[in-house]
N, C-alpha and C positions, 0 to 999 in steps of 0.2 A: 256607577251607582253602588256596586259590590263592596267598592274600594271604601268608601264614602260610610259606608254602615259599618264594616270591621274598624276602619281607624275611629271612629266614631265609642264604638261599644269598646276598643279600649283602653280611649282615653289618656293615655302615657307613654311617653317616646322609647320607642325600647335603646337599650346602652347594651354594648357589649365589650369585652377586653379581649385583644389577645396575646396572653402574657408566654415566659419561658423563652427558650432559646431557641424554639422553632418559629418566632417572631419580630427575634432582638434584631436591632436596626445593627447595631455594632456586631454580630453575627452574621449578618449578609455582607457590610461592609470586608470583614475578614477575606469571605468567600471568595466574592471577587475581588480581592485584590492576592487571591492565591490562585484565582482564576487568570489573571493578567501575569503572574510572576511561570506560571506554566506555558501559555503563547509565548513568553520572552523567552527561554530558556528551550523551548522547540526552536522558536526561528534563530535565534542568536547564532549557535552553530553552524549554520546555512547562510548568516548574510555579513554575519560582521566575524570573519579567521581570527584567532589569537592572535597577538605580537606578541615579541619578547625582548630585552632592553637586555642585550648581553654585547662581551666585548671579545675580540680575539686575545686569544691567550689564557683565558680564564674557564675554568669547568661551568660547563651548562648546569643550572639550579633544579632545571626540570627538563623531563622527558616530552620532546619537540617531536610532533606528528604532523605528517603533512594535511595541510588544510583540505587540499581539491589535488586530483591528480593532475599533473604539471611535469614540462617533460626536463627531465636531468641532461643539460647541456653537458656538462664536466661528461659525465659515464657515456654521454653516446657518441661524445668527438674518442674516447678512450675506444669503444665500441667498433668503430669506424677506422680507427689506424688499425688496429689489432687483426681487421676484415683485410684493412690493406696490407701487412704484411704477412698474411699468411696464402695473400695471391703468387703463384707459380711465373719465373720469367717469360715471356710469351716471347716464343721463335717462330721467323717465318720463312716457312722455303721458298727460294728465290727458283726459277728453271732457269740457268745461266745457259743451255744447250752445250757443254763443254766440247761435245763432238764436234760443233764446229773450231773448236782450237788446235783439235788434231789434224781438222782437213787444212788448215791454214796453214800449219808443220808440213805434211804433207804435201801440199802444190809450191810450196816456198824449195821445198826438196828436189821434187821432181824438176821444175825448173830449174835448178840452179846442178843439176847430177847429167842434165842434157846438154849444158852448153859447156861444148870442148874447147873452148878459148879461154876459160878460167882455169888456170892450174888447181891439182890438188891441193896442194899449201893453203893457196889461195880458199877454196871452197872452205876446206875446216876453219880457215880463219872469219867465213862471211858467218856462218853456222852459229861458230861461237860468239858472234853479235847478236844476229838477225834472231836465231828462234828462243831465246830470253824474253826478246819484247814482244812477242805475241799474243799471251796471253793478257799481261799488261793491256794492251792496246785493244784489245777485246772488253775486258771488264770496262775501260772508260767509254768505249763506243756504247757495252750495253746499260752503262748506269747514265750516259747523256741520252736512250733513248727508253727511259722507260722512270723518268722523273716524274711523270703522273701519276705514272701507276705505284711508284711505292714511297713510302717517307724518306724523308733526305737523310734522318740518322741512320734508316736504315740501308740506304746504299751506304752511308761512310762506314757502320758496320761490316758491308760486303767487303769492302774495297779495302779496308783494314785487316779483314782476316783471311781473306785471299792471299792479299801479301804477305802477312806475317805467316802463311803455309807454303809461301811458296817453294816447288820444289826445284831441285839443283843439280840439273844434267849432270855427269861426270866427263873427263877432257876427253877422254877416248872414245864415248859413245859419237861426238861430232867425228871423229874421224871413220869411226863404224858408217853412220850416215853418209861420209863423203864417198866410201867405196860398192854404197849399193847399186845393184842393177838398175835395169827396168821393169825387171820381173819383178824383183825382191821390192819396191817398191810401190809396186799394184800388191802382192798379197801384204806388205805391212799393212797397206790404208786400211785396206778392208777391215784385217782384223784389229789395227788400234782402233776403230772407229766402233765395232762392236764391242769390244771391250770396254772400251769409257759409258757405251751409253748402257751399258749392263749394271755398273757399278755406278754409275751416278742415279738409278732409280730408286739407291738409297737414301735416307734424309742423314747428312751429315753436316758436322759440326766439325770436327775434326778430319783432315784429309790424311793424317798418316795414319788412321784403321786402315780404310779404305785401301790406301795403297800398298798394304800387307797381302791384300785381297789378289794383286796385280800378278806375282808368278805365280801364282797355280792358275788362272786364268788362261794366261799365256802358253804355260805347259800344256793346255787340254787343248791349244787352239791347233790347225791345219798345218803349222810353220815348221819346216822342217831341220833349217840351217839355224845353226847356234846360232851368227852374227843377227838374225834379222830377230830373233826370238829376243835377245839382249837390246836391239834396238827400239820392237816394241815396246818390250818393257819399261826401258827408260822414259820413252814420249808418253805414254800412257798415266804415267808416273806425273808425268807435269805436265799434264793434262788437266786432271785431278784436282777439284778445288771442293772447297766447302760449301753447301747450297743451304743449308738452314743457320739461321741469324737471329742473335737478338733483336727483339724489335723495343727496341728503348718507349716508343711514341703509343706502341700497343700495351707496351705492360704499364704505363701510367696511365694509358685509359682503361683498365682492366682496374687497378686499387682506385682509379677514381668511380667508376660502377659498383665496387663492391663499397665504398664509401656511404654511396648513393641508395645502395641496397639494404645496408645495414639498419635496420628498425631503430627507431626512435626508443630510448630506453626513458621508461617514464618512471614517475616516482608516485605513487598510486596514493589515491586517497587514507588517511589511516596510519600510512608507513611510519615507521619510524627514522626521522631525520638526525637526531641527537639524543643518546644515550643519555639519560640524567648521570651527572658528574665525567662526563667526557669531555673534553678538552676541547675549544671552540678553533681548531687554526684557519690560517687566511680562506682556502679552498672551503671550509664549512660556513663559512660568515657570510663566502659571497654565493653559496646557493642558497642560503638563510634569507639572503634579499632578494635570490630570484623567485624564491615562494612569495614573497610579501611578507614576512613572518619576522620581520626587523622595524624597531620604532625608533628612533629621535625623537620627532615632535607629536605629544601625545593628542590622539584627535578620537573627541568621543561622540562624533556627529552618528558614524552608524549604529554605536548601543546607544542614541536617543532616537531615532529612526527605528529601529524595531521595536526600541519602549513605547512609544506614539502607536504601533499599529499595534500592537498587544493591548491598548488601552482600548483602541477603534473594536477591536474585537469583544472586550467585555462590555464595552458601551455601549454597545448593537443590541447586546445581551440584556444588558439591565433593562435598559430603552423599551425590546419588546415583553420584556417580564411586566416590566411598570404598565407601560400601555394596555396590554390583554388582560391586565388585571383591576381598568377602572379607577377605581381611589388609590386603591391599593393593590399587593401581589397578589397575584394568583397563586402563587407557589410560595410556599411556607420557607424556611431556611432548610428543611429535612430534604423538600424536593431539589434546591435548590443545591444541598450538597451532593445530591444523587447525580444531577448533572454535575457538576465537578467533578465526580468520578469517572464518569462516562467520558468526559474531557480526555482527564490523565489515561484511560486505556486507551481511548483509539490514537491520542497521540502517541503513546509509548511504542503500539502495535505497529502504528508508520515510522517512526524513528526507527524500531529495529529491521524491518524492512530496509529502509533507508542504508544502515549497516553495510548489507548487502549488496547494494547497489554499488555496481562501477559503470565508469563510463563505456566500456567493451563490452557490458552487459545491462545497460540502461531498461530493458524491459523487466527485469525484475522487480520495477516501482508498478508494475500494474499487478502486482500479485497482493499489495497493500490493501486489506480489509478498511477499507474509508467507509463502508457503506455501514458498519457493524452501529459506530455509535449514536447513528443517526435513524438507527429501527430502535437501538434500545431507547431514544428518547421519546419515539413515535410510540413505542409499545409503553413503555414507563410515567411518561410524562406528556407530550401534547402534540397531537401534530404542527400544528403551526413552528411552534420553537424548532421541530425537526428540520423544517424547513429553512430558517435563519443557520442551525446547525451545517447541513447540508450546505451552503454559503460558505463560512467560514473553514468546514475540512475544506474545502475544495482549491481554496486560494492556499491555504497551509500547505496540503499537496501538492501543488502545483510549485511550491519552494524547495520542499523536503524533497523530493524526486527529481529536483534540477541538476542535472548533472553538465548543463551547459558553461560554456566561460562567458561573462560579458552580461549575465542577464538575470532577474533575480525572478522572475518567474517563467514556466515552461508549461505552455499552456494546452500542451496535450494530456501533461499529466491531470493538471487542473480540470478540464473539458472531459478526460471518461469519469473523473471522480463526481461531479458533478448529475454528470448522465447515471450513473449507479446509483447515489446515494436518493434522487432524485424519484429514481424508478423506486428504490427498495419504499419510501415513507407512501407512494401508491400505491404497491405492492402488499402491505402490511398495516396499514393506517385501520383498517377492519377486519381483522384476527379475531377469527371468533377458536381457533386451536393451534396447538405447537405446531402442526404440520403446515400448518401456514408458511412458517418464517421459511422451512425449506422448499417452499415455493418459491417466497419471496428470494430467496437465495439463488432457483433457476433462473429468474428474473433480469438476478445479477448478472448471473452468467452472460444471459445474450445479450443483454443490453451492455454489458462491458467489451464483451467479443466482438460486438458491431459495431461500439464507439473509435475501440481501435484498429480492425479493417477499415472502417471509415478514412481514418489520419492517413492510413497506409496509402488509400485510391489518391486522398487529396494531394500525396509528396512524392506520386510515381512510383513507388515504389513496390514491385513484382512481389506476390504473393509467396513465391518459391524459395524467397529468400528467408535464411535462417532465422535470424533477429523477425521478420515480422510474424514467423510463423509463433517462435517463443512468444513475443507480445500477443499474441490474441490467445494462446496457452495459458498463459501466466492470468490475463484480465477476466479468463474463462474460471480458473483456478480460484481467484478472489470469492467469485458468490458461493462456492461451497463454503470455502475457508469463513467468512464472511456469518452465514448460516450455522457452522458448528458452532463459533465463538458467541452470537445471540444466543443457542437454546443452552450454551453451557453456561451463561454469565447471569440469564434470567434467575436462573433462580435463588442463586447468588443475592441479586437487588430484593428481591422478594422476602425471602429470611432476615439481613440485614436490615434493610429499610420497614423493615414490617408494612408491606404497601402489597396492594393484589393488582396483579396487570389483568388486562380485560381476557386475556386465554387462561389465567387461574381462575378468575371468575365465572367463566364459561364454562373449566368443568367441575367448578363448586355446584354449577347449581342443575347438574347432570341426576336426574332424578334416580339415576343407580347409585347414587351414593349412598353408603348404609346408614349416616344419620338420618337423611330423607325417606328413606324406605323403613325406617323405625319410624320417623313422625305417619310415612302415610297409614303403615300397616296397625298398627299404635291405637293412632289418635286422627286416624279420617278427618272431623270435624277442625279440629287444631291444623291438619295440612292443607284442606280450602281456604281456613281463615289463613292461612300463611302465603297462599297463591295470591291470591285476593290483594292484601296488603300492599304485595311486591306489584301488581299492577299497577293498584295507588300511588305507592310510593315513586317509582318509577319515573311514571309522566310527570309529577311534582316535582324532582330531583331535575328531570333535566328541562323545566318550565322556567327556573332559576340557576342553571348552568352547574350544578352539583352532579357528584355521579350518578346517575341513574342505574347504572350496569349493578353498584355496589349495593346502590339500595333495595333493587329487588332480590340478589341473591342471599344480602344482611334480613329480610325478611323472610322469606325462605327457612332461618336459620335460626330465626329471635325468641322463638315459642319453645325452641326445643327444650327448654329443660320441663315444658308440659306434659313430655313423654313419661316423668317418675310417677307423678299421679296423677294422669287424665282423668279419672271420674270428676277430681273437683274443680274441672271448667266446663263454664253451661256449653261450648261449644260440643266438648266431646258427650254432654249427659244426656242419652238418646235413649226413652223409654227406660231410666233409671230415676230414682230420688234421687234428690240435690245429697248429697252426704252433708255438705252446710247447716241443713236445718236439724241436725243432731249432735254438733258440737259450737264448743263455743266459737264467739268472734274473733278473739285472739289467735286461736288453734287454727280458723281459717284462713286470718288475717295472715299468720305464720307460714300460711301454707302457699298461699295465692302468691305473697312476696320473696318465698324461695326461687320460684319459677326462672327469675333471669339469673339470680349465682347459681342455679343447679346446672341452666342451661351452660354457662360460663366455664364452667367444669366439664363439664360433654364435651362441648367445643375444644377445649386446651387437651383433653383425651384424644381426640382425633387429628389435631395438629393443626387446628382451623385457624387461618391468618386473625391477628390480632385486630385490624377495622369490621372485621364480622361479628370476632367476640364483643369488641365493643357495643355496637349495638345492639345485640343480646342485652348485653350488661344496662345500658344505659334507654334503651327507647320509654321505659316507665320513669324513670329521673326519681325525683322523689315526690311524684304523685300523693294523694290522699285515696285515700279506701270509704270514700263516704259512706256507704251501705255498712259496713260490719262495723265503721265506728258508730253511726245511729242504733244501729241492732244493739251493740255493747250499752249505750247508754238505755237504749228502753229498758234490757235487761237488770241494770241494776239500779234505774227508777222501781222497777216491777218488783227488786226486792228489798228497797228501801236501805238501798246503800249508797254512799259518796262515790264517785269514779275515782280511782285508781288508775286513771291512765287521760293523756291528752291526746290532741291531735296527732302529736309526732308519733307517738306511738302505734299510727294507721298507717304511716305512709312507706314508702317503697323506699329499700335503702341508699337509692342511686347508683353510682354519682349522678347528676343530671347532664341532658345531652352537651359531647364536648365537640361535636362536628354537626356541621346542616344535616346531614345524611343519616344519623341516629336522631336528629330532632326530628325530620320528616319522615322516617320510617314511625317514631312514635305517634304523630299525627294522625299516620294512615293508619295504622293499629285501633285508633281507639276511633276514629271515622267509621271503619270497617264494622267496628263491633257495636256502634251507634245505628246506621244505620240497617245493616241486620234486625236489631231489634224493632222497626218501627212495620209496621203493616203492610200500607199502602201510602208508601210518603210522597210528597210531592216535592214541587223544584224548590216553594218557600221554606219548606222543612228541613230539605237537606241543604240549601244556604244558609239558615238558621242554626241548624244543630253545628255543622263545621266551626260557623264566625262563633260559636259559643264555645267549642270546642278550645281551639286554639286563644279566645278571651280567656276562657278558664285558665290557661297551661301557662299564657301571659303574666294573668296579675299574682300566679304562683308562683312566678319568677324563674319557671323553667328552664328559658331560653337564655337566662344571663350568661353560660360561660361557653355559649356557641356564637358561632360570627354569622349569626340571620340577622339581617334587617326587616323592617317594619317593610317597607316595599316588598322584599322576600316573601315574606310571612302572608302578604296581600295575595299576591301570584301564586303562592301554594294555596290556598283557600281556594280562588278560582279554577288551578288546576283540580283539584279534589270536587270540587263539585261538577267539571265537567266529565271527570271518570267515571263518577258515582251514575251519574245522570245516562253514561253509553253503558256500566253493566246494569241498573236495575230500570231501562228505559221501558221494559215488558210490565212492571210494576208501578212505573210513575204517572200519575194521573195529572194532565199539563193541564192548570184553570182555563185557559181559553176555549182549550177542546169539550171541557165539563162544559162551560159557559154555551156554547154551540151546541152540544147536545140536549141541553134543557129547551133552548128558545123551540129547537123542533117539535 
């Protein structure tokens, strides 16, 4: 019915433009298509490596970096020989027990010195056969019984350097031997038998140290008789073999361990593969292709593949920009560059991160402020979009911080980015102050720290360990890091975009501020009518999806240039004359219509964001002063002169309003001061007085260069009259109730 009377009474479809480059269609188009050329050029790096079309023999044209760390086969087989020859030959001591070759001399002796049927001749001649091959025949007994237990180079070793030491009785000592006792051959045994096992508990290599070792041995022992002390000597002598040995079969298993051991030499992300203007030779060309980093046949499938999802990503973008905004945007091109920026920082802010990142240090991607540009959208521009935002860091992260081979996203990085960014637009989405955002920045913190303990539980992986302990360090580290960079960058947007986020507006309209404690202290009358307003205003603002937040603290602020000369508004004139009825029309007319450029100047004095000044500036548009222009004209009927002045010359110098939010704060301004002035108004009056209100401001053409509709315009009416209706409901006299009270 409401609706039905206002379109009614006034009769003309309202039009409106909205013109400039905060509108142009070829302006947004730009945008995002610099919004799409920034996704390309973030992911690009990450999924499609450079190649390079070069030939052996020829200087490289440019300076060649490794794509992804990839390990350097050439450097680590170089790596690995280097490990193996600087392995030591590996010897092994054999215990050959030599004391038994002397007891074998020994009983071969005895035997053959007892039996008196062999002549002397005879015996030296058996001697100089028989004890040659004893020791012989000894090493082949002990290397056919001990084939298990040691390598077969290694006993040919033995058996090689035993003989090549072997030692060489002299002719006389067999006939020394052939004339010993029985005595003298108990006390040799004994003592060549001590003696060898004395000297064999050496590790030798060599038998003729050792047998340097043999006469002073001899001399310290019990023997008294030169012959038997020269006979020891001799047998002990060739006795004597060498017990430690190359072991051919250990010392290649030793360089093939240390082969084994040798670290993998990798070629790191970043490095440098080729000098610009270096020489390409064979060995450089063919690690050029073990990177991937060499072309033939040119294939631009993966830069169409990331150009497609760079589109997918602005398309998401426009898609909910279009959709949340009805016919048309919600976001003008100004806001629309502001996300653009927000874009380029938090991608720039992960790419340099990114930097950092190596695969031996992969935790270092959770210390990426992902959460940053998705508060400043929440605080700057909408939550909803933050949300879509939130989406797309998360998948981008989840590229950029892939450090894996084989895969193009990593979806741990993706999953806390998500978890973060997620928490922080809950977190922050109702900031009524800065200290919020380092809330929201604790926020970060545990909900990032819990995302990745989480990963840890789900992949076994023990708490104790370095790498997880850094990772939940590092995702801890984020929501601070995360926190500085919102409160430092706010104000940044703020200045440049000339835009007020809802925590500047929250303490714009902190009644300690000294323009406000000038209006209150000032001009009383003028600081209710300005509270008042901003109520008004307010619930109409956001009854049509306008700021509300702005509108009440833009009211708060509109009146202020009333503070120069409060006497001459009826609100502050309290048991004073009007000063009005002692000068002229014009002088008051000049005076009344200063009011929003004087306020406009206060404001620009105090540094007061520019949508505030605005509506200062703008909430009277350019109005008519009907009263002092009637006054003017009586006056100079009264003294029989022509007027010297028209209409235009009453009205308010504008501009008229250029946002809903200086039209509706004008609204409620002159709502407020209408109905103030009536008695005891009731519900038809103040429906009456608004629809006439806003009829008036209509067919003055007020509202042309603001973007309200006629349906808008509807909604703020009923908003206004149901605010009007809950402050002066102690005042408003309802007919039905009248009607009831008569019949009794």
């Amino acid at each position: 019915m409401f609706q039905k009377k206002i379109s009614s009474a006034w009769g003309t479809t309202f039009q409106y433009k909205m013109t400039g480059w905060k509108y142009s269609v070829g302006v947004r188009f730009l945008l995002f298509l610099f919004l799409t050329i920034l996704f390309y050029f973030s992911l690009a790096p990450h999924l499609v490596p450079e190649k390079y079309n070069i030939k052996v023999g020829l200087p490289s044209e440019k300076q060649i970096l490794a794509p992804a760390q990839v390990a350097n086969n050439k450097a680590t087989l170089k790596a690995q020989e280097q490990a193996a020859e600087q392995v030591q030959p590996i010897y092994k001591i054999v215990p050959i027990r030599n004391q038994d070759i002397t007891d074998a001399i020994m009983a071969r002796i005895e035997q053959l010195n007892q039996d008196d049927a062999i002549s002397f001749t005879e015996k030296v001649e058996i001697y100089r056969k028989d004890i040659p091959l004893i020791p012989n025949q000894y090493i082949v007994n002990f290397i056919n019984n001990n084939r298990s237990n040691y390598s077969a180079s290694l006993l040919d070793e033995m058996r090689a350097k035993v003989t090549e030491q072997e030692y060489k009785i002299p002719e006389e000592t067999y006939i020394k031997i052939a004339r010993l006792t029985p005595e003298d051959i108990i006390s040799i045994k004994e003592t060549a038998r001590t003696i060898v096992i004395k000297l064999m508990n050496d590790q030798i290599t060599d038998a003729q140290t050792v047998r340097a070792k043999v006469a002073e041995q001899v001399n310290i022992s019990s023997l008294n008789k030169r012959a038997t002390r020269e006979v020891v000597q001799e047998l002990v002598r060739f006795a004597l073999t060498p017990n430690k040995f190359y072991d051919e079969e250990g010392t290649k298993e030793a360089k093939v361990q240390a082969r084994e051991n040798t670290q993998t030499v990798f070629i790191k992300q970043g490095d440098i593969v080729v000098h610009k203007g270096e020489m390409i030779t064979p060995e450089l060309y063919q690690l050029l292709g073990e990177l991937d980093l060499l072309t033939t046949d040119v294939n631009y499938w993966p830069q169409f593949g990331v150009l497609i999802m760079s589109v997918l990503f602005s398309l998401m973008l426009f898609m909910f920009i279009r959709q949340s905004g009805g016919t048309g945007f919600k976001f003008n091109n100004a806001q629309l560059l502001m996300l653009v920026v927000i874009f380029f920082l938090n991608l720039v802010a992960m790419q340099i991160v990114g930097l950092w990142q190596t695969k031996e240090a992969s935790y270092i991607g959770y210390i990426a402020p992902v959460a940053m540009g998705v508060m400043l959208v929440t605080l700057l521009l909408d939550m909803s979009l933050a949300f879509i935002s939130a989406f797309i860091f998360s998948i981008i992260a989840s590229i950029i911080f892939n450090v894996g081979q084989g895969q193009i996203f990593d979806f741990h990085y993706g999953f806390v980015a998500a978890v973060v960014s997620f928490a922080s637009v809950f977190a922050i989405h109702r900031a009524s102050q800065r200290s919020t955002i380092l809330k929201a920045g604790i926020m970060i913190c545990l909900f990032g720290s819990l995302s990745v303990a989480m990963l840890a539980m789900i992949n076994g992986d023990s708490f104790v360990q370095r790498d997880v302990l850094y990772a939940i360090g590092f995702a801890f580290a984020s929501g601070l890091l995360t926190a500085v960079f919102v409160v430092g960058l706010m104000p940044f947007f703020e200045i440049t975009f000339g835009i007020l986020s809802a925590l500047k507006l929250v303490e714009l309209s902190n009644p300690n501020h000294p323009l406000l404690r000038k209006l209150l202290t000032e001009t009383p009358g003028t600081y209710h009518h300005s509270v008042m307003v901003g109520n008004l205003s307010e619930a109409a603002a956001e009854a049509i999806g306008a700021d509300g937040l702005l509108c009440r603290v833009g009211s708060f602020y509109h009146d202020i240039g009333k503070t120069k000369r409060p006497s001459y508004f009826i609100e502050n004139q309290t048991n004073i004359e009007n000063p009005h009825d002692a000068i002229e029309p014009k002088l008051s007319k000049s005076i009344i219509t200063a009011h929003p450029r004087d306020g406009v100047e206060m404001l620009k004095d105090y540094k007061i964001p520019k949508p505030i000044r605005d509506i200062a500036e703008q909430h009277h548009g350019t109005t008519f002063l009907k009263f002092f222009y009637y006054k003017a004209l009586k006056q100079a009927e009264e003294q029989g002169v022509e007027p010297d002045f028209t209409e235009d010359d009453f009205r308010y110098p504008g501009p008229k309003a250029q946002s809903k939010e200086s039209a509706i704060v004008g609204i409620s301004d002159c709502v407020e001061a209408a109905v103030r002035s009536l008695r005891n108004p009731t519900v038809d009056q103040i429906e009456a007085m608004i629809a006439k209100i806003i009829r008036d401001r209509l067919d003055d053409s007020q509202y042309n260069e603001c973007d309200l509709t006629m349906k808008e315009l509807d909604t703020v009416a009923h908003s206004l009259k149901e605010t009007v209706m809950g402050i002066f409901h102690s005042r408003i006299e309802y007919p039905d109730e009248v009607k009831a009270k008569t019949k009794s």
